[in-house]
N, CA, C and O of each residue as an XYZ file, in Angstrom:
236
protein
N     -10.659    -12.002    -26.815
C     -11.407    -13.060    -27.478
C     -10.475    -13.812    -28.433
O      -9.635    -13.188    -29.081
N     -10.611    -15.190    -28.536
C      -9.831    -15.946    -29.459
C     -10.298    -15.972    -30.815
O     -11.374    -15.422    -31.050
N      -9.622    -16.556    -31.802
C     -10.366    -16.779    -33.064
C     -11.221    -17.686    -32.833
O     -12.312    -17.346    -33.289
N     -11.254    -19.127    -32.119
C     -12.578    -19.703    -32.453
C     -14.134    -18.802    -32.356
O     -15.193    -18.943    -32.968
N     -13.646    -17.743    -31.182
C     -15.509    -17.016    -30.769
C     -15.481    -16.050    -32.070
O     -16.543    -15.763    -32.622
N     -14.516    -15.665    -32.441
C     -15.122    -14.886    -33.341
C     -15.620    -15.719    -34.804
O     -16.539    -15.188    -35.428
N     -15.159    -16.717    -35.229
C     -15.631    -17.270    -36.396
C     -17.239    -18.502    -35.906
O     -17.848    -19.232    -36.688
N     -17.519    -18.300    -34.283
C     -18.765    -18.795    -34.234
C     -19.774    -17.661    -34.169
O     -20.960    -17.987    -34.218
N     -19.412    -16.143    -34.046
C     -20.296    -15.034    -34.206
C     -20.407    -15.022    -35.616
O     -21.527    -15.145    -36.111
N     -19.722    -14.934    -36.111
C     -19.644    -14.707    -37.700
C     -20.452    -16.121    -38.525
O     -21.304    -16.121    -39.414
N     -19.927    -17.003    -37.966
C     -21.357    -18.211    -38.390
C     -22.387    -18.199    -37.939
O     -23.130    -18.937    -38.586
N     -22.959    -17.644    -36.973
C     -24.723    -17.496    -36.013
C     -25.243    -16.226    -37.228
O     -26.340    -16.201    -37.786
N     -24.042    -15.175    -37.431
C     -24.583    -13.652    -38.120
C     -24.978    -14.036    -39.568
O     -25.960    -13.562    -40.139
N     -24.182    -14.880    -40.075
C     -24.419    -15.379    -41.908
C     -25.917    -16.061    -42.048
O     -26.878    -15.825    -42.780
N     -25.600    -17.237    -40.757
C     -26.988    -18.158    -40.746
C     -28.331    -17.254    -40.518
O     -29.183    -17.283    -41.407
N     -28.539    -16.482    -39.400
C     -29.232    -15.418    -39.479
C     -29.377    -14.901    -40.447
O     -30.450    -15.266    -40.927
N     -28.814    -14.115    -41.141
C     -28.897    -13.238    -42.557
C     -29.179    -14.479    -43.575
O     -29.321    -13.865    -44.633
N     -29.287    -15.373    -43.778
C     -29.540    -16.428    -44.859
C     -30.913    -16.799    -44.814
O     -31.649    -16.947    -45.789
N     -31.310    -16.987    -43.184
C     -32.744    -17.156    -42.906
C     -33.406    -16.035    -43.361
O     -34.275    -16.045    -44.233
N     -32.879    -14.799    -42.604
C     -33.801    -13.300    -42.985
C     -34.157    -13.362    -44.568
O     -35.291    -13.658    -44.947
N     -32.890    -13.000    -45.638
C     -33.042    -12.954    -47.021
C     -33.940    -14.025    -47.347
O     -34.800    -13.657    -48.147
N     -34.047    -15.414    -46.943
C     -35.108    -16.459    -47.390
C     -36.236    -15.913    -47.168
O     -36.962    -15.640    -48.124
N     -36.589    -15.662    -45.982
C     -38.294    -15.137    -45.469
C     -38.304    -13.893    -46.812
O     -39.039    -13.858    -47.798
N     -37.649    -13.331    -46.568
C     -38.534    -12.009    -47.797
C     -38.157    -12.283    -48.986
O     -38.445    -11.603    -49.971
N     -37.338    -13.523    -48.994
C     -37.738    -13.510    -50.564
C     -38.927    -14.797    -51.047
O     -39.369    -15.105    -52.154
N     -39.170    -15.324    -49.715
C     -40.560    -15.995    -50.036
C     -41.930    -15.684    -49.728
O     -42.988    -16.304    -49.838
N     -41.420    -13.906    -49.077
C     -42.644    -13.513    -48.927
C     -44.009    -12.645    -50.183
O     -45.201    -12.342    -50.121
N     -42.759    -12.544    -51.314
C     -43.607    -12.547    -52.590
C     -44.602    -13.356    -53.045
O     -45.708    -13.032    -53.478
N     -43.977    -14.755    -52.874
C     -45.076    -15.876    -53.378
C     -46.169    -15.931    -51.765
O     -47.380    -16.000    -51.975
N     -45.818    -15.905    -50.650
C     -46.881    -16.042    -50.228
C     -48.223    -14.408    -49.974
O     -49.427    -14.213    -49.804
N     -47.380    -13.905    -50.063
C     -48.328    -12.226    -50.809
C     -49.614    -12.956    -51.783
O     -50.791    -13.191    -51.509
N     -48.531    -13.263    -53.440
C     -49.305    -13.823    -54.433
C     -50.278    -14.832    -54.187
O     -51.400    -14.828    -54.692
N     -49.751    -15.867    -53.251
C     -50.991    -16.685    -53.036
C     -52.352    -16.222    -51.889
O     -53.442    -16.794    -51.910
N     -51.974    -14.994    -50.858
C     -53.118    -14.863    -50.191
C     -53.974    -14.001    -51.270
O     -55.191    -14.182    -51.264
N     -53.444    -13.111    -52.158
C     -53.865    -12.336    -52.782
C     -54.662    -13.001    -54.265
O     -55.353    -12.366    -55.062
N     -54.309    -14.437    -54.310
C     -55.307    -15.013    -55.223
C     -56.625    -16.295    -54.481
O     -57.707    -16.675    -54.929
N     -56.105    -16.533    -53.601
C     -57.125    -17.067    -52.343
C     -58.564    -15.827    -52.231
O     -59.788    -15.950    -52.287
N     -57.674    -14.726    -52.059
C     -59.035    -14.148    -51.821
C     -59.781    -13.736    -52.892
O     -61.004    -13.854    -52.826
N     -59.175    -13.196    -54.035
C     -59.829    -13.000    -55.276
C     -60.566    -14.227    -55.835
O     -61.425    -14.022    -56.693
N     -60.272    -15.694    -55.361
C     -61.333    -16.795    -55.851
C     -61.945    -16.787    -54.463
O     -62.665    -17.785    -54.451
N     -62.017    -16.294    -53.508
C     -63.163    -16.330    -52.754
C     -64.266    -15.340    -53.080
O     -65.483    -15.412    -52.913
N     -63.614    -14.544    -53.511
C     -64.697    -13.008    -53.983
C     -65.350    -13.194    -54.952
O     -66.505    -12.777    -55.029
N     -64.693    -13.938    -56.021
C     -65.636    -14.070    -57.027
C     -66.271    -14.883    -57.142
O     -67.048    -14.912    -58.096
N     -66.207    -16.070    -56.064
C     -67.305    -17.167    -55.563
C     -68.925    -16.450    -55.223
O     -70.063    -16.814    -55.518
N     -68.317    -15.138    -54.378
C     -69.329    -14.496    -53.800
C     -70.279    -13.741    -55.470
O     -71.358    -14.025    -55.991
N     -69.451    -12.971    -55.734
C     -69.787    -12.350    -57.611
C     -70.458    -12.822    -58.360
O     -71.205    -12.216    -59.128
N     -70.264    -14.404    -58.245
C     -70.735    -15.343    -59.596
C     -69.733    -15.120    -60.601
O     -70.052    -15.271    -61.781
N     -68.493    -14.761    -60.273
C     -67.782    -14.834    -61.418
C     -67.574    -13.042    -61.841
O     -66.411    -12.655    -61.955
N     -68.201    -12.480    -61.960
C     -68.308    -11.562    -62.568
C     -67.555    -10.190    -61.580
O     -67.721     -9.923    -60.390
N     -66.703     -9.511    -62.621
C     -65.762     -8.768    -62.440
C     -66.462     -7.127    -62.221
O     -67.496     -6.782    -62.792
N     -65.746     -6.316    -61.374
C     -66.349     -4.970    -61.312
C     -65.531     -4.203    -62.162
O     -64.312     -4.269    -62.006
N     -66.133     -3.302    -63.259
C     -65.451     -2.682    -63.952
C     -66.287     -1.149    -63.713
O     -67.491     -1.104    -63.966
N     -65.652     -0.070    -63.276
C     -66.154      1.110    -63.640
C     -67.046      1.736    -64.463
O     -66.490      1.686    -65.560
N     -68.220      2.363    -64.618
C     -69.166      2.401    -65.666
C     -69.477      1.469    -66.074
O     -70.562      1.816    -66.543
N     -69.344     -0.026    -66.401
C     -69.716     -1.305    -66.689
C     -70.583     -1.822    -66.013
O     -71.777     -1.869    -66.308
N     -70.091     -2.241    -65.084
C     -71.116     -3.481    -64.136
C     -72.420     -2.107    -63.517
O     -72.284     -0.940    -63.149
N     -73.766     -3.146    -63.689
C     -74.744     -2.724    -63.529
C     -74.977     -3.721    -61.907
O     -74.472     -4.819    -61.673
N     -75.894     -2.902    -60.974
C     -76.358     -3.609    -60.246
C     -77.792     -4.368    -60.907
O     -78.443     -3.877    -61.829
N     -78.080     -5.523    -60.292
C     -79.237     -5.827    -60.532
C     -80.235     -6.286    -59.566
O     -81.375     -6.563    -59.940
């Protein structure tokens, strides 16, 4: 193999690994946002009102 193939493996492997590290490091914020999507859907359902242990009464 010549040097050009090896410095176009080595550029496909970086670009790859640049994409990968992006996805998980934007998979925090999209975690955070399904995980507050559903908590304002839930408490649409609630009326607002939060479940606390020994607290919340049914009515």
């Amino acid at each position: 193999m010549n040097k050009k193939k090896y410095q176009s493996i080595l550029e496909y492997t970086v670009l790859i690994a640049a994409g990968v590290l992006a996805l998980i490091a934007m998979f925090a914020y999209i975690r955070n946002s399904i995980s507050g999507k559903w908590r304002q859907s839930v408490d649409v359902f609630g009326q607002g009102e939060v479940y606390s242990s020994g607290h919340t009464t049914i009515k």
